[in-house]
N, C-alpha and C positions, 0 to 999 in steps of 0.2 A: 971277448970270447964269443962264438958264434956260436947263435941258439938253431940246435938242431928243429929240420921241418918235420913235424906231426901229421903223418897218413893218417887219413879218415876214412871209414867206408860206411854210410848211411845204409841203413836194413828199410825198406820202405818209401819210395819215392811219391805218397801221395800229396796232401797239399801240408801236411805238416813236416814230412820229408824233404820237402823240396823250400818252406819256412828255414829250417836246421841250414838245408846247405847255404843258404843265402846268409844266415847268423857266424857260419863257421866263416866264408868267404873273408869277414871282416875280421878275423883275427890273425895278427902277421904269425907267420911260420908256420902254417894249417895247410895241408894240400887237400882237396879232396880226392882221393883216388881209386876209391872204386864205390857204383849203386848199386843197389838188391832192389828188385823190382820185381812182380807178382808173377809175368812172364820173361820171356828171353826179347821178346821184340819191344816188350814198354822199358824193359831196361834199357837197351839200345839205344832207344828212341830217345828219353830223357838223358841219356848219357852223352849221346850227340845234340841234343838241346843244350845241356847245362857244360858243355865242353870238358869233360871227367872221360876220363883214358880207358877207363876199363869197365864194364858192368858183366852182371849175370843175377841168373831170378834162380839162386840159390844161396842162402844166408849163411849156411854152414860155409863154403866156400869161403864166404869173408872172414869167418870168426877165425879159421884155419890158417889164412894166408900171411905166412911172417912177415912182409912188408906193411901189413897194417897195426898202427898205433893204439886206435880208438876206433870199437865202434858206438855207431849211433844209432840205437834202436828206437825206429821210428814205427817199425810193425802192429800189425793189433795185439789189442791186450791179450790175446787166447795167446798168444807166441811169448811173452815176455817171457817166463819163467824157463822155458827152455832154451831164448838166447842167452836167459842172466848166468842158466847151469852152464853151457858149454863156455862162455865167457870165464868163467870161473875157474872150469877144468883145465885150459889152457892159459889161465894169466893175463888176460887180454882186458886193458880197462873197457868200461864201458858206461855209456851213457846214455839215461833215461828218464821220460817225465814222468812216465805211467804207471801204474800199478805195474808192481815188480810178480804179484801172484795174484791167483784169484781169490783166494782165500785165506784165512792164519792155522787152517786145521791141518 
């Protein structure tokens, strides 16, 4: 039975952004296919660096786009909570090291 490939779009291409995409690389059936980057030119940029088809330096974008599987929230902490909601609201797994909120109140 053939195992279906798993879209990825990493939220934050800094140096632990770009750690993930290197960790994902090594797992078979993983594409990366699209970065979130802080602007539109550093996504680009990284995106044609790390040869990934698609980017944009807007993270909603990605959480929205049906052809992705997983995303990978690599953003600052101040953003978690709002990728984890709209993740949520849409169905979309997601994956994270960081504090999920800032606080438990």
């Amino acid at each position: 039975m053939a195992t279906k490939e798993l879209n990825v779009s990493i939220l934050g291409m800094g140096f632990m952004g770009q750690a993930h995409l290197l960790a994902w690389r090594q797992v078979p059936s993983v594409s990366i296919q699209l970065i979130v980057d802080h602007t539109a030119e550093a996504a680009r940029t990284k995106a044609e660096f790390w040869n990934v088809p698609r980017w944009t330096d807007d993270w909603q974008q990605a959480v929205c786009d049906p052809s992705i599987d997983i995303i990978d929230n690599c953003l600052p902490n101040a953003l978690h909570l709002a990728v984890l909601q709209a993740c949520w609201a849409r169905g979309v797994p997601l994956y994270t090291e960081k504090p999920l909120v800032g606080s438990f109140q």
